[in-house]
N, C-alpha and C positions, 0 to 999 in steps of 0.2 A: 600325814598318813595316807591321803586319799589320793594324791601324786603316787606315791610310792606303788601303795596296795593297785591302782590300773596299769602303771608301768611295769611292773612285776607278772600283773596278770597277762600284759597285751606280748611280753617276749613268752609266756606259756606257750598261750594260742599259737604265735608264731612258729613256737618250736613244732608242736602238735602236726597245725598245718605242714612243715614241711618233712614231717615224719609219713605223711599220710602220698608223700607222692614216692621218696624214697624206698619204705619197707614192703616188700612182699606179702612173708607172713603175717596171720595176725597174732598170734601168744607175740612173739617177737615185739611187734608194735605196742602191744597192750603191755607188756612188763618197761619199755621201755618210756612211754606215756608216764606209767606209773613210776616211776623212779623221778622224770620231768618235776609231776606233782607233789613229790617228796621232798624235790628242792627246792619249788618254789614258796613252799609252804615253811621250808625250814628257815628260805630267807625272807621272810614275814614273821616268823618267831625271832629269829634276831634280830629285827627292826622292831620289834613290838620290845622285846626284852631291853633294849639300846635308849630306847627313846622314849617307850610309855605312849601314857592317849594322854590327849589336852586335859579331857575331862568324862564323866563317866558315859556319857551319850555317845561317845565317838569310840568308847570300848565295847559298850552295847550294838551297834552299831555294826563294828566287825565281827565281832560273834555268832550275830544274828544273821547277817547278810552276807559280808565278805567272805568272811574263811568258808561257810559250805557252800560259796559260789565256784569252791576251786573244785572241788571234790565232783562233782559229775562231769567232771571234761574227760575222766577215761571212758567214761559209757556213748561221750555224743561224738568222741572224735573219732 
């Protein structure tokens, strides 16, 4: 899970960053951002729904920490 969930996050970032050299506007960037974070979040529910956690500390664990690690990348990027 812990493979997955930083490689999932680190092609966010990546997308983010090269959105930030790219786009003009900002609604434009920021709707687009946002849709970014809607996929990467969708494709961490399909890996979470596929596979499950080992055990409960590792689901605690994303809960707590990972998934609302994705969610402020529209507001810092």
């Amino acid at each position: 899970m812990e493979k997955f969930y930083n490689e999932t996050l680190l092609k966010l970032e990546m997308a983010i960053s090269d959105l930030e050299i790219d786009a003009d506007c900002s609604i434009h960037r920021i709707e687009t951002v946002i849709h970014l974070i809607i996929d990467c979040l969708s494709k961490l529910k399909a890996y979470v729904l596929e596979r499950g956690f080992k055990d409960v500390n590792e689901e605690i664990h994303f809960f707590k920490y990972q998934k609302p690690e994705v969610y402020p990348k529209v507001c810092t990027s």
